[in-house]
C-alpha positions as CSV (number, residue, x, y, z in Angstrom):
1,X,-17.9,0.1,-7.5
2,X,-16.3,-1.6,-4.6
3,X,-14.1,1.2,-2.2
4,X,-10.6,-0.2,-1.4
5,X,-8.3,1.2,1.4
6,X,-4.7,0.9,1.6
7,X,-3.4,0.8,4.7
8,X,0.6,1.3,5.7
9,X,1.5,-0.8,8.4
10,X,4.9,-1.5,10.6
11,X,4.5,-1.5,14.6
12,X,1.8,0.5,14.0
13,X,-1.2,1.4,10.9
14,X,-1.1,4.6,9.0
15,X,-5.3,4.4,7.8
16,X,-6.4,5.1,4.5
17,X,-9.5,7.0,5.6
18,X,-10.6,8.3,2.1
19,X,-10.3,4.8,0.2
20,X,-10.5,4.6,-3.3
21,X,-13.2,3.0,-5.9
22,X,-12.1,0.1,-8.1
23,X,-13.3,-2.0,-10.5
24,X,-12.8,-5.4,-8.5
25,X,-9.9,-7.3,-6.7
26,X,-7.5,-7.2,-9.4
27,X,-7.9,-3.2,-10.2
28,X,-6.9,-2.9,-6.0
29,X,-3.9,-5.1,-6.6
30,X,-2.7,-2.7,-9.9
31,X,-3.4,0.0,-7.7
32,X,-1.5,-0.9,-4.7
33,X,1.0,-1.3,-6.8
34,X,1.6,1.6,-8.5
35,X,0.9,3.6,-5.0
36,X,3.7,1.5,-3.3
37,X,6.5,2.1,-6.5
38,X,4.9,6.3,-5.8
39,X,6.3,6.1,-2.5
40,X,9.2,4.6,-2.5
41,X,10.4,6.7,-5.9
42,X,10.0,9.8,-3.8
43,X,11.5,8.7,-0.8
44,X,13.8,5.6,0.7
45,X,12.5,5.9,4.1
46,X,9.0,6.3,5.7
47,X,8.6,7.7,9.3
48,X,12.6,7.3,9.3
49,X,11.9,3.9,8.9
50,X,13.2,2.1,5.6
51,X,10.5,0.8,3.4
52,X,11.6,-2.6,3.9
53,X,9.9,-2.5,7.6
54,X,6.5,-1.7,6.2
55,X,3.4,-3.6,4.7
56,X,0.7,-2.4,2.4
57,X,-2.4,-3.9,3.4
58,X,-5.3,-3.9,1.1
59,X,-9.1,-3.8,2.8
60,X,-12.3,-4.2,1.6
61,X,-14.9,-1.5,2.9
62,X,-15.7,-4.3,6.0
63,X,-12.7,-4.3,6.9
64,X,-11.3,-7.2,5.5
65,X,-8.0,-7.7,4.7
66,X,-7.9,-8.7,0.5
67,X,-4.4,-9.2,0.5
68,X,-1.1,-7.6,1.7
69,X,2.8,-7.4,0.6
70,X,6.1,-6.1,2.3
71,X,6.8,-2.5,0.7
72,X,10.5,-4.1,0.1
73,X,9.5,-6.4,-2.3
74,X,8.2,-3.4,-4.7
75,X,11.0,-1.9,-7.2
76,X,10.8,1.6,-6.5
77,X,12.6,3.0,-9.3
78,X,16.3,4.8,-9.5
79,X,17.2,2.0,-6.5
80,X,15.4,3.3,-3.8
């Protein structure tokens, strides 16, 4: 299985040095997507900075970037 990483990124890039194995492309999407809604439901801010400042960015294990959205597009649940 491909490994996926999913990187936090505002000024700066908080790496996800583990990465994870998924299926394909689409799994790595789902995936970001329930990880994003995760951390925003536990928290409104990141690094005292609100969500809205970050990116998740999704790489492949060569580094390229598969795709990316603003963390304040996802719903996080109970508002935040």
């Amino acid at each position: 299985m491909p490994m996926y990483f999913f990187n936090l990124r505002d000024q700066d890039t908080i790496h996800d040095v583990d990465g994870t194995d998924l299926a394909d492309n689409d799994a790595a999407r789902a995936h970001a997507e329930v990880v994003a809604k995760e951390l925003k439901f536990k928290s409104s801010t990141f690094e005292d900075e609100a969500w809205s400042m970050w990116t998740m960015s999704v790489r492949d294990a060569e580094g390229l970037e598969l795709f990316s959205f603003p963390m304040g597009d996802v719903d996080g649940g109970n508002g935040k």
